[in-house]
C-alpha positions as a printed NumPy array, in Angstrom:
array([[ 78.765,  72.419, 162.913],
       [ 78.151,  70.219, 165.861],
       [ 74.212,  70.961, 167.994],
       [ 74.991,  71.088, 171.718],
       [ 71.133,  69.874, 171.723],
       [ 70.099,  65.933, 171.245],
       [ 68.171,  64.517, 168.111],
       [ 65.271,  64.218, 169.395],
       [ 63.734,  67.06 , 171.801],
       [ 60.001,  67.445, 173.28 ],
       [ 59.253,  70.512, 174.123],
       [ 56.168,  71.28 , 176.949],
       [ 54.968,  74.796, 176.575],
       [ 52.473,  75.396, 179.355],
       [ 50.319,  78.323, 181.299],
       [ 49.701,  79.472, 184.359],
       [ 47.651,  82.385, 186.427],
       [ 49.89 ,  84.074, 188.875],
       [ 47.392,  86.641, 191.257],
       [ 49.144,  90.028, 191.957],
       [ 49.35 ,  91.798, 195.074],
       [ 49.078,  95.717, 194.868],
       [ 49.882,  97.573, 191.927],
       [ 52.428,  96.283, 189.746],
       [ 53.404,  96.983, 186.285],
       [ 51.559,  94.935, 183.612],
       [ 49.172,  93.4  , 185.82 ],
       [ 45.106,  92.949, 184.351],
       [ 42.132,  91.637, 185.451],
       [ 41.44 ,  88.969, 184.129],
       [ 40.611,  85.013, 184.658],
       [ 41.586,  83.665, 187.801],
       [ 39.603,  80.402, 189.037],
       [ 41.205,  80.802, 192.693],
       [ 40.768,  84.729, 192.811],
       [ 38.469,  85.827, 191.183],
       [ 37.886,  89.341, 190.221],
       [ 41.966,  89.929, 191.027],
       [ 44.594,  90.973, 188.7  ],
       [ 46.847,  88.894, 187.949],
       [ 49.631,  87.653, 185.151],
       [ 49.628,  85.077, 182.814],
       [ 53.045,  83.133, 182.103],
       [ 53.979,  80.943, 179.174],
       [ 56.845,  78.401, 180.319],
       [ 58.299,  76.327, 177.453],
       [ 60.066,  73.075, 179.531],
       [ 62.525,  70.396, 178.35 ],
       [ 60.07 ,  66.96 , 178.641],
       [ 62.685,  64.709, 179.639],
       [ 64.263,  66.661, 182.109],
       [ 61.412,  69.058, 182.803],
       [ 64.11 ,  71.589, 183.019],
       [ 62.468,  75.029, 182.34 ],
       [ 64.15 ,  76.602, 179.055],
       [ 62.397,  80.   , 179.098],
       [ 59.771,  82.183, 179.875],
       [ 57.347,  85.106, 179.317],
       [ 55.926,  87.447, 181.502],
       [ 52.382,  88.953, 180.007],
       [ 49.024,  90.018, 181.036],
       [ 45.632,  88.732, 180.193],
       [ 45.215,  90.354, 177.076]])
């Protein structure tokens, strides 16, 4: 079976604090160093290193 992906592959998995404004689903309280005291989310983003292409993503609160 042939890989569509190369050999060698470096994966970057990062995080980030988004603040929410209002009332939205699946938003928490939680640490925010620019707003504090706000709810917010808290992403995971998985980029290709090379490229620094974003392969996926997940939406969660703080907890």
């Amino acid at each position: 079976m042939t890989s569509l992906l190369p050999e060698s592959l470096i994966l970057d998995l990062d995080s980030t604090v988004d603040t929410v404004y209002g009332n939205q689903k699946g938003d928490e309280v939680g640490y925010n160093s620019h707003k504090q005291g706000r709810k917010s989310y808290y992403p995971l983003l998985v980029y290709e290193g090379e490229s620094r292409m974003l392969v996926n993503a997940a939406l969660r609160g703080h907890s």
